[in-house]
C-alpha positions as CSV (number, residue, x, y, z in Angstrom):
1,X,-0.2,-10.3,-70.9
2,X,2.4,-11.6,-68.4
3,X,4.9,-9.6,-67.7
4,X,8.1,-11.4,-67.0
5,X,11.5,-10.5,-64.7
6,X,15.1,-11.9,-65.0
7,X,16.1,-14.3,-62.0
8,X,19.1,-11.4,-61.2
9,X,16.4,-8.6,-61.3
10,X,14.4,-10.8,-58.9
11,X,16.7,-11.8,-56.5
12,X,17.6,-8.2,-56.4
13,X,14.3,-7.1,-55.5
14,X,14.0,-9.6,-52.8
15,X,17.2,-8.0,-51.5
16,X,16.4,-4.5,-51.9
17,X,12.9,-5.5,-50.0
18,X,14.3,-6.7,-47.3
19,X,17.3,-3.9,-46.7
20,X,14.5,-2.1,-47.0
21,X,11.9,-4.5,-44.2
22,X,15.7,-3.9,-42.0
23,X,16.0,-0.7,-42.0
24,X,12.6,-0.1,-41.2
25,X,13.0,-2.2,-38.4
26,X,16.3,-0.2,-37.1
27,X,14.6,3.1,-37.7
28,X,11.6,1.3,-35.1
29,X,13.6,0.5,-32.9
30,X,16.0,3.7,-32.6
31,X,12.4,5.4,-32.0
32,X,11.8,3.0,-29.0
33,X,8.4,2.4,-30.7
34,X,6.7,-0.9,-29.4
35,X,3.8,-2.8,-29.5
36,X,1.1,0.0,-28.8
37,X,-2.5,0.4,-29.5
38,X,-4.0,2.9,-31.5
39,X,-6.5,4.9,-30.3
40,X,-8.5,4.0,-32.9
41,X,-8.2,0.2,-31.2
42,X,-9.5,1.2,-27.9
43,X,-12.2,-0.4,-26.6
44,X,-15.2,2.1,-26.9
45,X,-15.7,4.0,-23.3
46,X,-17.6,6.5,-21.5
47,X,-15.7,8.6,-18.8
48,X,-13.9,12.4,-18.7
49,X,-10.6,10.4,-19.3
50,X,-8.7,10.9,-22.6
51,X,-6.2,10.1,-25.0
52,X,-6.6,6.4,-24.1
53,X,-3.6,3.8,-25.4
54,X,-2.7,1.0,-24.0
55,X,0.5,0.6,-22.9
56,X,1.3,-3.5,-22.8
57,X,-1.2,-6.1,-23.1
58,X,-1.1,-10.0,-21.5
59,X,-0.4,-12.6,-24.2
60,X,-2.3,-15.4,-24.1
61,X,0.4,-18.2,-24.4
62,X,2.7,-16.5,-22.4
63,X,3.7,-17.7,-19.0
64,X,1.9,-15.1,-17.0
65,X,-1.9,-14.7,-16.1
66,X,-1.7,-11.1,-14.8
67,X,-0.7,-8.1,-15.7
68,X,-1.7,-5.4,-13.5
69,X,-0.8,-2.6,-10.5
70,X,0.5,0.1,-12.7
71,X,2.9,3.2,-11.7
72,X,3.9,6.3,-13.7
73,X,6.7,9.2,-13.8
74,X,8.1,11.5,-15.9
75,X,11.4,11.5,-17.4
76,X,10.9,14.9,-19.9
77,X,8.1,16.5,-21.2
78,X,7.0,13.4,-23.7
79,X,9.4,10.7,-22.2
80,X,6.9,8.9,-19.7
81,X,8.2,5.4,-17.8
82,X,5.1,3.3,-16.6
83,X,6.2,0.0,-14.4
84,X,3.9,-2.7,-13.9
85,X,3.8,-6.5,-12.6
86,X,3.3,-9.5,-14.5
87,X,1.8,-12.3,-12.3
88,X,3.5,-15.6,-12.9
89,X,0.9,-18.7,-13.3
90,X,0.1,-20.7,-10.2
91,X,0.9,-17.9,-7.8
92,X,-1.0,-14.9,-6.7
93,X,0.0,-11.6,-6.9
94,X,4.0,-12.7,-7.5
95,X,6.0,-12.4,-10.5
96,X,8.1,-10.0,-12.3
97,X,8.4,-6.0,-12.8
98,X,8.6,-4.3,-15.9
99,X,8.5,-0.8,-17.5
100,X,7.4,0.4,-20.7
101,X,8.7,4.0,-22.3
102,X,7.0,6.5,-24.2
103,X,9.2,9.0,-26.3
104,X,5.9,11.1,-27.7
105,X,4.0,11.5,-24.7
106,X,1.5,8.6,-24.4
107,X,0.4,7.7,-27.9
108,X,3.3,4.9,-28.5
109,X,5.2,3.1,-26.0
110,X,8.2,1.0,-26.5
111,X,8.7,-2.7,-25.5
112,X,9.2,-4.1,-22.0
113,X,12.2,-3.5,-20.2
114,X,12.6,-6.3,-16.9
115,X,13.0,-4.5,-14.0
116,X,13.3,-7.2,-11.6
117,X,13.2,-11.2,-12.7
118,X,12.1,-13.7,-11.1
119,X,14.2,-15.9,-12.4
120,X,17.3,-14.5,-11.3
121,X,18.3,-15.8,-7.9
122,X,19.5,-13.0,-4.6
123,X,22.6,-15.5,-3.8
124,X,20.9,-19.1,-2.8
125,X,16.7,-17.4,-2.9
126,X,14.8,-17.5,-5.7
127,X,12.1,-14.2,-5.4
128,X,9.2,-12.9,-7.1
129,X,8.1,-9.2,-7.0
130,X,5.2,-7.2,-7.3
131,X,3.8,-3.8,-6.7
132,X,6.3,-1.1,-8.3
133,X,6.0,2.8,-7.0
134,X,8.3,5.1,-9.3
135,X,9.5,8.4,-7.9
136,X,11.9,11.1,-9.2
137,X,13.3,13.3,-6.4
138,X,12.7,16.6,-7.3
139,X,15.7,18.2,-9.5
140,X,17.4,14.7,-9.7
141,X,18.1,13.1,-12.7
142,X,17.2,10.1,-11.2
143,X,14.2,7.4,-10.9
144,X,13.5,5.5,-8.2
145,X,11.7,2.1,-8.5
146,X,10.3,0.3,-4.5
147,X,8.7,-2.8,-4.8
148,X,8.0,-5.8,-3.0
149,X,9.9,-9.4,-2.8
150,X,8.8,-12.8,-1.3
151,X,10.6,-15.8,-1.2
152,X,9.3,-17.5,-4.7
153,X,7.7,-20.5,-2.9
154,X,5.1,-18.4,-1.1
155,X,2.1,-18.9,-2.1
156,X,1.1,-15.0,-2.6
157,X,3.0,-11.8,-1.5
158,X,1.5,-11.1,2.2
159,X,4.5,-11.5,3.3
160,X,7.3,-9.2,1.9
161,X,10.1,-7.2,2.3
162,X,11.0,-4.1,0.1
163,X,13.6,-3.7,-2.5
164,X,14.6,-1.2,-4.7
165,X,16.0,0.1,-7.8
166,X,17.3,3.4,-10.0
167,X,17.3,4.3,-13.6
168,X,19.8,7.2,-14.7
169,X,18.8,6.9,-18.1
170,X,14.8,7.6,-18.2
171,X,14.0,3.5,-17.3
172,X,16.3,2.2,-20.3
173,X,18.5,0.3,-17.7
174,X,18.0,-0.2,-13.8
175,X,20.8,-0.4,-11.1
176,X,19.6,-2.9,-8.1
177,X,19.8,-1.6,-4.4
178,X,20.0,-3.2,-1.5
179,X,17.9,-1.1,1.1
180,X,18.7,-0.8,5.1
181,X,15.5,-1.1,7.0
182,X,15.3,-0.4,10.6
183,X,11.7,-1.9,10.1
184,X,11.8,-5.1,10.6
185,X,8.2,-6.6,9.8
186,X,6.6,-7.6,6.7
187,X,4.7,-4.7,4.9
188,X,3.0,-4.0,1.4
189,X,3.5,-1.2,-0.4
190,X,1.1,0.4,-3.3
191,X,0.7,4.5,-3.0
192,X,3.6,6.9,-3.8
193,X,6.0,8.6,-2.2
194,X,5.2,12.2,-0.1
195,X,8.2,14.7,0.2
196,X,8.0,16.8,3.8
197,X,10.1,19.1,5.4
198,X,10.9,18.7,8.7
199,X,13.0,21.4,10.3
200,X,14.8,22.2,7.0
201,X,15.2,18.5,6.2
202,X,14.1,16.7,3.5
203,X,11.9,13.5,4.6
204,X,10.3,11.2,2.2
205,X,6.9,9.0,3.4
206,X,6.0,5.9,1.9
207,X,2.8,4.8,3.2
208,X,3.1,0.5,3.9
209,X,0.9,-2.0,5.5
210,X,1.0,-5.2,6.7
211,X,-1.4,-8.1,6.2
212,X,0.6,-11.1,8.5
213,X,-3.3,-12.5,9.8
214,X,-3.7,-14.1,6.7
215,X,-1.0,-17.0,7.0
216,X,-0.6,-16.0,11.2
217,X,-3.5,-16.7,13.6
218,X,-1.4,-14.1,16.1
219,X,-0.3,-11.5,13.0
220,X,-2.2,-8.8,12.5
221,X,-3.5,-5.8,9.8
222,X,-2.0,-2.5,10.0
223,X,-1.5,0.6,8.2
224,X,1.7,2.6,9.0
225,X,4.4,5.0,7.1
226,X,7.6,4.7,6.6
227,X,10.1,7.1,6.5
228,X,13.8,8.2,4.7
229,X,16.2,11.3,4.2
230,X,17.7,9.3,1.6
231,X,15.8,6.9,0.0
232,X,18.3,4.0,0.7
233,X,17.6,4.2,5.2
234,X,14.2,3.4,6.0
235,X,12.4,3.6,9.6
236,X,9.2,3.5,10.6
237,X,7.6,7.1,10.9
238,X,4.0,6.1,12.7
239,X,1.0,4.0,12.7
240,X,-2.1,5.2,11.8
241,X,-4.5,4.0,14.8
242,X,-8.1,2.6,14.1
243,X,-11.0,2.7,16.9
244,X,-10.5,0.7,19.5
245,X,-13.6,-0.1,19.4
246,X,-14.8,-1.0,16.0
247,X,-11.3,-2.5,14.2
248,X,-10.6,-1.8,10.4
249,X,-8.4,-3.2,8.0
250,X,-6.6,0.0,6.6
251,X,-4.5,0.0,3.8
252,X,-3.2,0.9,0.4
253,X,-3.5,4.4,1.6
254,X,-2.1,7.7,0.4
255,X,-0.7,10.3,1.2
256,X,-1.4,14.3,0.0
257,X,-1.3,17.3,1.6
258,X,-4.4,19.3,3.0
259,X,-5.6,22.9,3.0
260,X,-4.1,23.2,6.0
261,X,-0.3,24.2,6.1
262,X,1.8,21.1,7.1
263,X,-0.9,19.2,7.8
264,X,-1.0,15.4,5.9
265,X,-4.0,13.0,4.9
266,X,-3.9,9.7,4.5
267,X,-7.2,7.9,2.3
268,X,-7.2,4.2,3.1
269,X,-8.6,1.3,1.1
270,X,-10.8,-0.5,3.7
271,X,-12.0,-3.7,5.2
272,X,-13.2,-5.8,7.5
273,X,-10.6,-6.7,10.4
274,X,-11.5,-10.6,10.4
275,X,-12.5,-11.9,6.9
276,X,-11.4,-8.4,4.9
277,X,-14.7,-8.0,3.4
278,X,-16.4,-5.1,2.1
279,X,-17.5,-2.6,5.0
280,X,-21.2,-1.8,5.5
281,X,-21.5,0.8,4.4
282,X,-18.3,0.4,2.1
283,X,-16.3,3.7,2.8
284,X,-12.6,4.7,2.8
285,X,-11.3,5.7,6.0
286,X,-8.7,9.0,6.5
287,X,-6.4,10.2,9.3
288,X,-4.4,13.4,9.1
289,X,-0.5,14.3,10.8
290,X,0.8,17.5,11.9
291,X,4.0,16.1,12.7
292,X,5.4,15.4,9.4
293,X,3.6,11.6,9.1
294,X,5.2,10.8,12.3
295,X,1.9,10.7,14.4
296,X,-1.8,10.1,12.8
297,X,-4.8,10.9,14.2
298,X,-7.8,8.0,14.9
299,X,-8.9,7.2,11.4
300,X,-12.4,7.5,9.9
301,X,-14.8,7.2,7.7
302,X,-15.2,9.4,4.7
303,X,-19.0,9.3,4.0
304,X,-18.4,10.5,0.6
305,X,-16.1,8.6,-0.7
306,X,-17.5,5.2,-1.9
307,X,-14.2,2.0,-0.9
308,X,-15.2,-1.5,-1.7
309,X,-12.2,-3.2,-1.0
310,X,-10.3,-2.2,-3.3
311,X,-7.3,0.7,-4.4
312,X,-8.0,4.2,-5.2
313,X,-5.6,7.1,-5.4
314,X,-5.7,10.1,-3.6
315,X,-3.6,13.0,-4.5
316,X,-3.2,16.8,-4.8
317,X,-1.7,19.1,-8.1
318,X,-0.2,22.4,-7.9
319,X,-3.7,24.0,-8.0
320,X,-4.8,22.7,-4.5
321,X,-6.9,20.7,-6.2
322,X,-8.0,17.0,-4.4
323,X,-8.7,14.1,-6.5
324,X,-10.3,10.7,-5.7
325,X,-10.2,8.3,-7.8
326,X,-11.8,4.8,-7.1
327,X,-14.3,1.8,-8.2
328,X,-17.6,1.9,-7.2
329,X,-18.5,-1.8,-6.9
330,X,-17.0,-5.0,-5.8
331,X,-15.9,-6.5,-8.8
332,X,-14.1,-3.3,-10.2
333,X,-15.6,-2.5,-14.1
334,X,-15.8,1.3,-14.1
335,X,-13.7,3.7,-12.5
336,X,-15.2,6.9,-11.0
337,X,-13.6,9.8,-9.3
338,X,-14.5,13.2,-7.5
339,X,-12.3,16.5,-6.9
340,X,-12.3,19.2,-4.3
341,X,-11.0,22.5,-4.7
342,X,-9.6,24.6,-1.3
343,X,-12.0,24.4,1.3
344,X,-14.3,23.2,-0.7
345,X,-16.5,20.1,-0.6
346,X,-16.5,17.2,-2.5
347,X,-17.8,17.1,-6.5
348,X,-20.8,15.1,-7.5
349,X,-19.4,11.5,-8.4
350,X,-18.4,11.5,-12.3
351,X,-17.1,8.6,-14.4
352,X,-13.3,8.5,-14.9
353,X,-13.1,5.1,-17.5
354,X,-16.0,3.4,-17.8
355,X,-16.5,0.5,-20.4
356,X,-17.3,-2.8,-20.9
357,X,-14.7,-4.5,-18.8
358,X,-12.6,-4.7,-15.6
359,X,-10.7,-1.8,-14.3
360,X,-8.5,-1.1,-11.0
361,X,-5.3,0.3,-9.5
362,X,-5.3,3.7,-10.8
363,X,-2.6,6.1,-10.3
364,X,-2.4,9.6,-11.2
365,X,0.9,12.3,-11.2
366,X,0.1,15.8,-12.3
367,X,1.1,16.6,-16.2
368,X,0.6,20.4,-15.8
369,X,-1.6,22.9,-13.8
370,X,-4.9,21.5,-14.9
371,X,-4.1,18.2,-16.1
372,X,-3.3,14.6,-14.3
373,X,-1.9,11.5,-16.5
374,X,-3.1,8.0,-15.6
375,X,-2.1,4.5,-15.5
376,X,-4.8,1.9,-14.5
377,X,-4.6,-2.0,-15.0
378,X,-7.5,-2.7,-17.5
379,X,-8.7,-5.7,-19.7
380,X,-11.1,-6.2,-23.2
381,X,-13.8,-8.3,-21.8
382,X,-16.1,-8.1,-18.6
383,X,-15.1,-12.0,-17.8
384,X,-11.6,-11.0,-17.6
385,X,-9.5,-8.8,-15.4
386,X,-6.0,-7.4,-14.9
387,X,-5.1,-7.9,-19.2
388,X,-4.0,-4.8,-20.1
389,X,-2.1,-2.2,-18.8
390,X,-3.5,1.5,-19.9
391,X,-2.9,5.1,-20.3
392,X,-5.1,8.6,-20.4
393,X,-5.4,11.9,-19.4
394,X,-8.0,13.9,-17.3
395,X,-8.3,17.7,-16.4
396,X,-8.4,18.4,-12.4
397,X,-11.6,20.7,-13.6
398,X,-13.8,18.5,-15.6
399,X,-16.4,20.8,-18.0
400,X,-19.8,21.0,-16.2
């Protein structure tokens, strides 16, 4: 038997349907919820990492190939802000910055927010950008976004200057700043910012480098910090020296705090000085300051803590407790990672994210006493890199 409808009582459905489909949509929107991943849409994975979601993913027919070199800060107790870069086709490591908000504390996060846009031109220069840090001064309602800028017809970014923005809203809008350096090289900039006190001032480190042999037969490759009291005056604190005798590329480093009152560490990415290759054997190199990041002692190898060319993140939470985190082979699948508690030695090596695909660039800022959240840039296949953009949670103490 077919049931049959008047032409008004169907037209009114179709109406009511989509009020309905509308104010659904509004309701979505109000809750800042965006195109997230389930958990139950993870890839499957081994590692002490947890609550995994990915953040933003890399569309296919879009006009970028990369998305990748993700940073993370918190706004409230649930309202996260990750920033990321998306890689414009044809250029390498260039392109545009974005962030991505979650309201419930990782398991949805909201659509992309542009950050800074390539396609807008500085006055008569066209740039691209790459490479966010976040940072919230402490007890400031206020985030802070440093990246990089190149001229848009470089070919990559080796060869940038740094820019800046704020957010006073929790990364919903961003104010551009025009920084004063009294640095006056190229640099590249990928760890977070250190707060010091230096005779009851406030000084924030950014650790930089600069990579100007690439394009420049007489450049060179140096890691150094940089310094400000305010965030919008930056100087150049120290270099951190190499051997004389056996050169290293140092950079990508960062910086934590030691056992040691007032001391500093720096862990560097490594590699060779002329073709920036793996080292043999492939280690990260340290130095440590006394002087509030101003001077660094010769740097050196850390035999226990593996560095094949590529980023890890070094940090310290409120329970003294050091953590490593860092790929363990040249083409970056999984991502491993060891603590050390006061005084103490290294852990065995145990697996942070390890599935099957490519994984790199993670960054860590401490949730709670016990508890670190993470941003890495991830993908879905072992043939592709640098796709998705994701999010987890690890405890500074694993379980034995």
């Amino acid at each position: 038997m077919i049931k049959r409808f008047s032409s008004s009582s169907s037209r009114q459905t179709q109406v009511t349907s989509v009020y309905s489909c509308m104010c659904a949509a509004v309701f979505m929107i109000g809750l800042n919820i965006g195109p997230s991943t389930s958990r139950a849409d993870e890839p499957e994975y081994s590692g002490d990492i947890f609550d995994v979601t990915t953040i933003d993913r890399l569309e296919p027919d879009g006009p970028y190939n990369k998305i990748w070199e993700p940073y993370l800060v918190k706004w409230g107790s649930k309202q996260f802000v990750a920033a990321y870069g998306l890689q414009v086709t044809g250029k390498g490591d260039m392109g545009d910055i974005v962030c991505s908000i979650t309201r419930d504390a990782g398991k949805t996060w909201g659509h992309r927010v542009m950050v800074f846009d390539h396609r807008q031109r500085n006055g008569t220069v066209q740039y691209a950008y790459n490479n966010a840090v976040l940072f919230r001064p402490p007890n400031q309602d206020v985030i802070w976004l440093f990246a990089m800028r190149a001229p848009m017809h470089y070919r990559d970014s080796e060869n940038a200057d740094l820019v800046a923005a704020y957010s006073a809203d929790g990364g919903y809008s961003w104010h551009h700043v025009e920084i004063a350096m009294d640095y006056q090289g190229s640099l590249i900039i990928v760890a977070g910012i250190e707060t010091v006190q230096r005779d009851g001032v406030t000084h924030y480190l950014l650790p930089a480098h600069r990579n100007s042999l690439r394009h420049d037969p007489h450049g060179d490759r140096r890691q150094f910090v940089l310094e400000s009291q305010s965030l919008l005056h930056w100087k150049l604190a120290g270099y951190v020296p190499y051997p004389g005798d056996d050169p290293v590329f140092l950079h990508e480093g960062g910086i934590a705090t030691t056992d040691n009152p007032g001391e500093l560490k720096i862990l560097m990415r490594t590699a060779t000085m002329d073709r920036e290759r793996p080292l043999d054997p492939p280690l990260a190199y340290s130095s440590k300051s006394n002087d509030g990041g101003r001077t660094w002692s010769i740097a050196k190898p850390e035999p226990e803590l593996p560095n094949y060319r590529s980023k890890s993140f070094f940090g310290k939470n409120s329970d003294d407790t050091q953590i490593c985190v860092y790929s363990d082979h040249v083409d970056r699948r999984g991502l491993y990672y060891k603590t050390r508690s006061v005084n103490g030695n290294w852990s065995e090596q145990r697996e942070f994210y390890v599935a099957d695909n490519r994984n790199s660039y993670p960054t860590l800022i401490e949730d709670k006493s016990g508890q670190w959240l993470a941003v890495w840039d991830s993908s879905d296949s072992p043939d592709d890199k640098r796709t998705a953009i994701r999010f987890g949670r690890i405890k500074s103490k694993p379980e034995p």
